[in-house]
C-alpha positions in Angstrom: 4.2 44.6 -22.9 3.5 40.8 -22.6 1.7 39.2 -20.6 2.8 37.5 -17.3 2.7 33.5 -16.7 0.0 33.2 -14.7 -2.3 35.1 -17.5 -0.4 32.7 -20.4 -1.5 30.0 -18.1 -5.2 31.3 -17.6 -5.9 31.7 -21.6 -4.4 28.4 -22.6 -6.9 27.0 -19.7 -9.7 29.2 -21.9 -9.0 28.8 -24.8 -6.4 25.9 -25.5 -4.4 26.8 -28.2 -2.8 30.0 -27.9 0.0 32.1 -29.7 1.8 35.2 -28.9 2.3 37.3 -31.8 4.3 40.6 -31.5 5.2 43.0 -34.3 5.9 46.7 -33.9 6.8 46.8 -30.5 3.5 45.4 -30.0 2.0 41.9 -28.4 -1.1 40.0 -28.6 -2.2 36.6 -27.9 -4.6 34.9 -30.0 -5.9 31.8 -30.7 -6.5 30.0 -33.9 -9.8 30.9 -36.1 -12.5 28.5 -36.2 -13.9 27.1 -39.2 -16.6 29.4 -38.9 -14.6 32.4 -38.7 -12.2 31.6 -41.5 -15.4 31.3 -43.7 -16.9 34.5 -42.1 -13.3 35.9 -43.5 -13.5 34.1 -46.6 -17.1 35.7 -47.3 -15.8 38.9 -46.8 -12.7 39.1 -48.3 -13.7 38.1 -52.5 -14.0 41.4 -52.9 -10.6 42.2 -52.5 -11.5 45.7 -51.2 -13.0 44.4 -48.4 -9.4 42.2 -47.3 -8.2 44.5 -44.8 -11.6 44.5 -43.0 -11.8 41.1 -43.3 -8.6 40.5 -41.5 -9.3 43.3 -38.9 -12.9 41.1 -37.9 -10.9 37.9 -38.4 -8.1 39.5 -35.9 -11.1 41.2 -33.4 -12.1 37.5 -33.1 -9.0 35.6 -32.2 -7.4 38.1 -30.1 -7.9 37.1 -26.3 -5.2 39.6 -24.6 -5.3 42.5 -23.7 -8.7 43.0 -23.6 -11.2 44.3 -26.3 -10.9 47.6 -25.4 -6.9 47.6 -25.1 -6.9 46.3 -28.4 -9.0 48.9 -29.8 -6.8 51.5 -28.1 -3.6 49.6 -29.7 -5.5 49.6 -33.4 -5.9 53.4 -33.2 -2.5 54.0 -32.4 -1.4 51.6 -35.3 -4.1 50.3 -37.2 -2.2 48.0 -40.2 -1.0 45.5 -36.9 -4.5 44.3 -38.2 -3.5 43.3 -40.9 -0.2 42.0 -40.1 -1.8 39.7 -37.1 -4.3 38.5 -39.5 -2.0 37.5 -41.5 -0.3 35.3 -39.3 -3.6 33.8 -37.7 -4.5 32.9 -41.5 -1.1 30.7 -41.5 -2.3 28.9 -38.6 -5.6 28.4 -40.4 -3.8 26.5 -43.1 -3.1 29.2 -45.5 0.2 28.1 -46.8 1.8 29.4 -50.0 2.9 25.7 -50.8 1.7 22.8 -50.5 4.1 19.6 -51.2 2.9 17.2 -53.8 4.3 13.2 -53.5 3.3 10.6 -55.8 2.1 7.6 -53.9 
């Protein structure tokens, strides 16, 4: 399910920037991760045990449909879209596997 236009329109009034990410049959919207939240996820993550709960608190933050508790009931059903969403906000943080290099 996805949400309507009206509710597209509503978030983008909330929270400006908004995305729709979809991935096993599944849809979210979610905005970008603050500085603060990317360092929150940096923090967490060094330990490379920690990475998937890092991404599922990075995720939990930027996810702003459905609502908390839909989410929650959409993570027990399949937990790794965690992952796989927080992936995808981590690209629109800036994490790139390339940067381009120009001489000047």
């Amino acid at each position: 399910m996805r949400p309507d236009e009206r509710t597209i329109e509503r978030l983008k009034a909330e929270h400006g920037e908004v995305y729709l990410l979809e991935a096993a049959g599944v849809a979210v919207v979610a905005r970008p991760p603050s500085r603060a939240e990317y360092r929150r996820f940096r923090a967490r993550a060094l330990d490379e045990k920690n990475r998937a709960d890092a991404l599922e608190a990075l995720t939990r933050a930027c996810v702003v449909w459905p609502e908390q508790a839909e989410f929650d009931t959409l993570l027990e059903q399949k937990p790794a879209l965690a992952e796989v969403f927080g992936a995808k906000l981590l690209e629109l943080a800036g994490a790139v596997e390339e940067a381009e290099i120009k001489k000047l």
